[in-house]
N, C-alpha and C positions, 0 to 999 in steps of 0.2 A: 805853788801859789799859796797864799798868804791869807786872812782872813781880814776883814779889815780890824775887826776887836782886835787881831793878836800882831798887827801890826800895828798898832794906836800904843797899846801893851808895850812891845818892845820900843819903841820910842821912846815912851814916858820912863822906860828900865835904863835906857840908857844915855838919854838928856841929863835927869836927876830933876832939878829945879829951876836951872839956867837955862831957861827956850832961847832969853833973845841971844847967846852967844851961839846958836848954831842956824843951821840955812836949812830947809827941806825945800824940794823942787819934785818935778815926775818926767818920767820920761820912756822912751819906745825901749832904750835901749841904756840902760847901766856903766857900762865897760865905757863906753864911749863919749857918757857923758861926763863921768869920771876924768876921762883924761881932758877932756875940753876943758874942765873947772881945774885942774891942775896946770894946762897949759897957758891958762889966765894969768897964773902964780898965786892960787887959791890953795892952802894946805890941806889935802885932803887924808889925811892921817886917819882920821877919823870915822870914816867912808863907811858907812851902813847902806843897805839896800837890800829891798823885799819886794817881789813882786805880789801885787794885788789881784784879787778875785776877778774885778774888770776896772775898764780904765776911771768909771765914776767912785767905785772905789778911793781909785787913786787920788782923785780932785777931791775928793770929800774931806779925803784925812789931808790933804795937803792944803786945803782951805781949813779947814780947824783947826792945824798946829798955827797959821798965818794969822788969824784972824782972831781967836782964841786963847793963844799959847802966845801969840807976838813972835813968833819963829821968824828968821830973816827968811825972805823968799817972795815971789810973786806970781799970783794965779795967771791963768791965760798959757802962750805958749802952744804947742804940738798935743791939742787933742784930739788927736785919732785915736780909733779903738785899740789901737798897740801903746801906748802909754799909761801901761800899767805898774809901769815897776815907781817905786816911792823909792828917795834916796835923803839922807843925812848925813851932813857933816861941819 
């Protein structure tokens, strides 16, 4: 697991300066949401993924890159305590 600081960190390391060309989203589960965004025809080349402290964590930094950052993406979705993990791409 992840800290939120050091997952804020890596994000902003590897964005750069271009937020709104990339998407952040959270989710229970990584692997699978990955392929669901691929199975769309979403290039996920790109694909980062850190699992967070706890799942508020996870909406915290996914509502800051969105709201904040203008990151493509949208709050709401699968909040249960298992949607921890934050993804980019």
């Amino acid at each position: 697991m992840s800290t939120k600081a050091s997952i804020k960190s890596a994000i902003e390391s590897a964005v750069g300066t271009n937020y709104s060309s990339w998407r952040i989203g959270i989710t229970d589960d990584g692997d699978t949401r990955k392929k669901q965004w691929k199975d769309a025809g979403e290039n996920v080349d790109y694909w980062r993924c850190w699992q967070a402290d706890s799942s508020q964590d996870a909406r915290d930094l996914e509502s800051y890159f969105i709201n904040e950052k203008r990151m493509k993406g949208g709050t709401g979705g699968n909040l249960s305590s298992q949607t921890k993990y934050v993804y980019i791409f």
